[in-house]
C-alpha positions in Angstrom: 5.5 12.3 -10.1 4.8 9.1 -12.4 6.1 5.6 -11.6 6.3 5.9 -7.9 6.9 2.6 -6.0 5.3 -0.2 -8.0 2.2 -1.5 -6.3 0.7 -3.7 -8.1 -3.3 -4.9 -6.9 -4.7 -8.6 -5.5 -5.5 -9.8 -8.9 -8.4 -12.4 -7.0 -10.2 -9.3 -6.0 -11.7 -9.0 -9.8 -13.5 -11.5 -9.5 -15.2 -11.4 -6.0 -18.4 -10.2 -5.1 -18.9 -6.3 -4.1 -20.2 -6.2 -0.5 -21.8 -2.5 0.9 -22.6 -2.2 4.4 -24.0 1.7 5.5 -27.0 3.1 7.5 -29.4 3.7 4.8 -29.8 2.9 0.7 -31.2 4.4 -2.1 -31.9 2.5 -5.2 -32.5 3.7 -8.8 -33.0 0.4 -10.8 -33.7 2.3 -14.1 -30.6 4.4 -13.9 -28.5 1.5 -12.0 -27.5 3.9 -9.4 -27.6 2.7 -5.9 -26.5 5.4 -3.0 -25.3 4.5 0.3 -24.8 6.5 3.3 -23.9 6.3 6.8 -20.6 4.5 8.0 -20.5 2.7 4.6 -18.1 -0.2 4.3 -17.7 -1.4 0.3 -15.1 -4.3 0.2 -14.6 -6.4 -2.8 -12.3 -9.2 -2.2 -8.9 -7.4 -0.3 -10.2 -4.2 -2.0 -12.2 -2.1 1.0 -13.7 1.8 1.2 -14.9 3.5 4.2 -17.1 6.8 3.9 -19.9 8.5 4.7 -21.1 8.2 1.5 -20.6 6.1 -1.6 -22.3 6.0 -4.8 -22.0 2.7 -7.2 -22.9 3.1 -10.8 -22.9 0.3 -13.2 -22.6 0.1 -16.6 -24.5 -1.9 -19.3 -21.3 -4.7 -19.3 -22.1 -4.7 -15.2 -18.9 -2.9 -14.5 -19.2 -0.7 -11.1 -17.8 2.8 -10.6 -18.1 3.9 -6.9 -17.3 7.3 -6.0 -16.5 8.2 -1.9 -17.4 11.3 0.0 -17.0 12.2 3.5 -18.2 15.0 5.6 -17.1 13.6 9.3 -13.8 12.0 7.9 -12.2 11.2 4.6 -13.0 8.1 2.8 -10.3 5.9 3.0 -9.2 2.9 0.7 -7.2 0.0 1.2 -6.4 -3.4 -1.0 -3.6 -5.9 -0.9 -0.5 -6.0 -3.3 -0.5 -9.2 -5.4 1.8 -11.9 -3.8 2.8 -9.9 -1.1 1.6 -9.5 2.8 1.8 -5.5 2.1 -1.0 -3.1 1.8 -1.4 -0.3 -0.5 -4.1 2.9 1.1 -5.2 5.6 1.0 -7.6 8.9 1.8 -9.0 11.9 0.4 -11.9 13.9 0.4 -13.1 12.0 -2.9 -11.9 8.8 -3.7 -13.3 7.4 -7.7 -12.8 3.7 -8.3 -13.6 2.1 -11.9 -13.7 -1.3 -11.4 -13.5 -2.0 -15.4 -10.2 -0.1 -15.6 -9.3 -0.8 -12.3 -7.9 3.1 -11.6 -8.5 4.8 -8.3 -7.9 8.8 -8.2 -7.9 10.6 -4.8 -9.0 14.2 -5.2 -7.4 17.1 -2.8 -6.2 16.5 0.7 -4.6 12.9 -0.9 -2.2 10.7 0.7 -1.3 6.6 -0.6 1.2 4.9 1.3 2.3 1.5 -0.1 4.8 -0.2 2.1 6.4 2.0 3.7 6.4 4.4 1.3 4.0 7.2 0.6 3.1 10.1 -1.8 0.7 13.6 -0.7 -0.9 15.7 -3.0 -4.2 17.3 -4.4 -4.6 14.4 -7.1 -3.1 10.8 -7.1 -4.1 8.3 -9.4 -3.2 5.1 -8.8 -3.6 2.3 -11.9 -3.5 -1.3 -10.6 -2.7 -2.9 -13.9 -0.1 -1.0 -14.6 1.6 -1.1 -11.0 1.8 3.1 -11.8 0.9 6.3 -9.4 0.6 9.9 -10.8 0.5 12.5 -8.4 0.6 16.3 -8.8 -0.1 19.4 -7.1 -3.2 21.2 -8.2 -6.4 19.5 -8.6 -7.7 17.0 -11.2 -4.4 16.0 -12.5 -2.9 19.6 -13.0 0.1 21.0 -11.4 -0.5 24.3 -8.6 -0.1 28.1 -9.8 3.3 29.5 -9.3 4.0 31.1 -6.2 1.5 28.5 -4.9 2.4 26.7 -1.6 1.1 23.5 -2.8 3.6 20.7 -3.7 3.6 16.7 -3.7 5.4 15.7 -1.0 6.9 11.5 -1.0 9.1 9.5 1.7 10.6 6.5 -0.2 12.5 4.1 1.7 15.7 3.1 0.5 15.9 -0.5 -0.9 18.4 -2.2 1.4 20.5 -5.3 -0.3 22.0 -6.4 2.9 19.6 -8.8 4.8 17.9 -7.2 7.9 18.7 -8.8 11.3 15.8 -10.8 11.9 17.0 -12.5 8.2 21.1 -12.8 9.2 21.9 -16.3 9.8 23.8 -17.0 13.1 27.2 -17.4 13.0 28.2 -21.2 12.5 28.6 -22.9 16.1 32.5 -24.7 16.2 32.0 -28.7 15.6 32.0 -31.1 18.3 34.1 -34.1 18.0 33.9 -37.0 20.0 37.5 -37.1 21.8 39.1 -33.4 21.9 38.1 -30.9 24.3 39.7 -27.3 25.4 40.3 -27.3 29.1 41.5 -23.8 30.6 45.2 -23.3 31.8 45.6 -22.5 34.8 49.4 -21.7 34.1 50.9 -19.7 31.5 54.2 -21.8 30.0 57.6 -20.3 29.3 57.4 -19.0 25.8 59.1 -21.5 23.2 62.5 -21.4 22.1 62.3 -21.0 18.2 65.6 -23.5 17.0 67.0 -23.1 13.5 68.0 -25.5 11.2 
């Protein structure tokens, strides 16, 4: 499934500062490798991952690539859409950001949900400069074996074009003017002779 809802990504978040919180580090200076583990919390502007584990790579341009493991739960990911109070998120059991490219691919068990809509499969990728998802139902981007029972699953709301209720404008209250008033009869008058000319 390609060109799922649009989402497209906080566009600020490239240029903020990656922030790690976990339980313990390990750093390899010479192989720019750095390893965190334990409740890790990575969050980059809007852009946040939670795992038990996270490795961060970086390449000679200082572009980071972080890949997410879990063993107690599955790393989850979330990030703001650009100009919009709306999330996109996610889980699977391995989540791979590249922060150059600025592609995020959930591997088996995956599930995004942008708005309120949502795609399941064994592989999404999700491209934020592009706005694009591809999701499909074997692993690493290839579809399941026939007579498998694996599918991609997606709930997409329907795009409504009438405004919702909290957005309908209240009907228009009846002008007050400064000498006519409606009193209530408390007699009902003989009907009206009609008289033709």
């Amino acid at each position: 499934m390609s060109g799922s809802p649009a989402a497209q990504a906080e566009k600020a978040d490239r240029d903020k500062p990656t922030n790690i919180e976990a339980d313990t580090v390990t750093v390899d200076d010479k192989k720019k490798i750095q390893i965190f583990e334990g409740n890790v919390q990575l969050t980059k502007g809007t852009l946040i991952f939670r795992a038990d584990r996270i490795v961060v790579t970086q390449d000679e341009n200082g572009f980071q690539r972080s890949v997410s493991t879990g063993t107690n739960a599955l790393p989850r990911f979330r990030q703001k859409r650009e100009g919009r109070d709306e999330y996109i998120e996610g889980e699977a059991e391995r989540i791979e950001y590249d922060a150059k490219t600025e592609k995020t691919d959930f591997y088996n068990r995956a599930w995004v949900k942008s708005g309120m809509d949502e795609v399941r499969g064994q592989f999404i990728s999700y491209d934020g400069k592009t706005e694009n998802y591809v999701v499909t139902s074997g692993p690493n981007g290839t579809r399941a074996k026939p007579g498998s029972s694996e599918r991609v699953r997606a709930v997409i709301q329907p795009r409504n074009t009438t405004p919702s209720p909290s957005t309908t404008p209240a009907p228009p209250q009846p002008a007050r003017s400064g000498g006519l008033s409606l009193k209530e009869a408390t007699t009902l008058s003989p009907p009206r002779k009609e008289t033709s000319e």
